[in-house]
C-alpha atoms as one frame of an Amber mdcrd trajectory, in Angstrom:
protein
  35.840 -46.678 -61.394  38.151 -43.575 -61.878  41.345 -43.465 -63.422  43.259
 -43.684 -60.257  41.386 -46.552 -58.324  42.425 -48.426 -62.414  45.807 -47.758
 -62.055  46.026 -49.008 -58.164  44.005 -51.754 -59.419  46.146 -52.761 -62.137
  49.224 -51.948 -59.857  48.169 -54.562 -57.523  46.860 -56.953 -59.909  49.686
 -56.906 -61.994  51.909 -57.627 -59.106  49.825 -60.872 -57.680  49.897 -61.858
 -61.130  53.905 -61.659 -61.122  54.359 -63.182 -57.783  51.978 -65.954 -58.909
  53.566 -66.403 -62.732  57.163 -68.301 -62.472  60.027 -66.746 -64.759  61.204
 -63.994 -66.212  58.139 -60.918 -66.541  59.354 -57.788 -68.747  59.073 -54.177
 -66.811  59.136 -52.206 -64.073  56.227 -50.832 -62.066  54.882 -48.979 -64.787
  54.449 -52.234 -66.758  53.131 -53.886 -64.151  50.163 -51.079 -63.881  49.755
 -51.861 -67.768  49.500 -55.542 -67.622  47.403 -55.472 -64.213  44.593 -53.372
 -66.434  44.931 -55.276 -69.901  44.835 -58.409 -67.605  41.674 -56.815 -66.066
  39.662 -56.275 -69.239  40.990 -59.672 -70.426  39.309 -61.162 -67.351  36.397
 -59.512 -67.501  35.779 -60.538 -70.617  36.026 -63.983 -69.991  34.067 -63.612
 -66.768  31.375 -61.516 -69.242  31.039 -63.921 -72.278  32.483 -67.125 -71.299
  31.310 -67.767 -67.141  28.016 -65.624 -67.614  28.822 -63.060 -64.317  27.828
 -60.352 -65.826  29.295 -56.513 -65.371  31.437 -56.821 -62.012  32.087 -53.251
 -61.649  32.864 -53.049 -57.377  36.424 -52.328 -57.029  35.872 -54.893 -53.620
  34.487 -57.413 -55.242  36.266 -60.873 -55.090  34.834 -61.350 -58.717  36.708
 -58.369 -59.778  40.014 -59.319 -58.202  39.476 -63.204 -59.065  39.429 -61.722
 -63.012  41.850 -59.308 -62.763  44.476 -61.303 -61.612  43.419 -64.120 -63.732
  43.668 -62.307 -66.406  47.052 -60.745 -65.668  48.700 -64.499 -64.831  47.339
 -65.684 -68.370  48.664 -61.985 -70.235  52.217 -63.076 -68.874  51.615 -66.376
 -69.828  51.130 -65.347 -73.667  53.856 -63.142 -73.529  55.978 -65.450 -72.291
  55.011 -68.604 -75.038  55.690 -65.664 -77.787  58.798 -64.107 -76.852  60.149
 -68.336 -75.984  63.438 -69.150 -77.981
């Protein structure tokens, strides 16, 4: 994938993963495009080494989307357990 289809991915990744993840998320739309790729190579690691799926590399792919977003729910979901009072 280029750099642009990674940063519409992340865009929209990141923001499924807000909508889905209850409370308070830090950023704007520029952090959203950062946490929707992290959370994207976070999933696809897991998908990698942990489920066995291999490379997904089709921006379509429900696989791709499934670990993307995944991965951006449980990014927001560390950030919010660390920065907890």
């Amino acid at each position: 994938m280029g750099i642009l289809t990674w940063i519409i991915f992340g865009l929209i990744a990141g923001a499924i993963a807000k909508a889905i993840h209850p409370g308070k998320d830090p950023g704007g739309w520029l952090v959203t495009i950062i946490i929707g790729i992290v959370g994207a190579f976070i999933g696809g690691a897991i998908g990698t080494y942990v489920l066995g799926w291999g490379d997904v590399d089709s921006f379509w792919s429900p696989r791709s989307w499934l670990l993307a977003i995944g991965g951006s729910v449980l990014l927001l979901f560390l950030y919010s357990m660390l920065t907890r009072k």
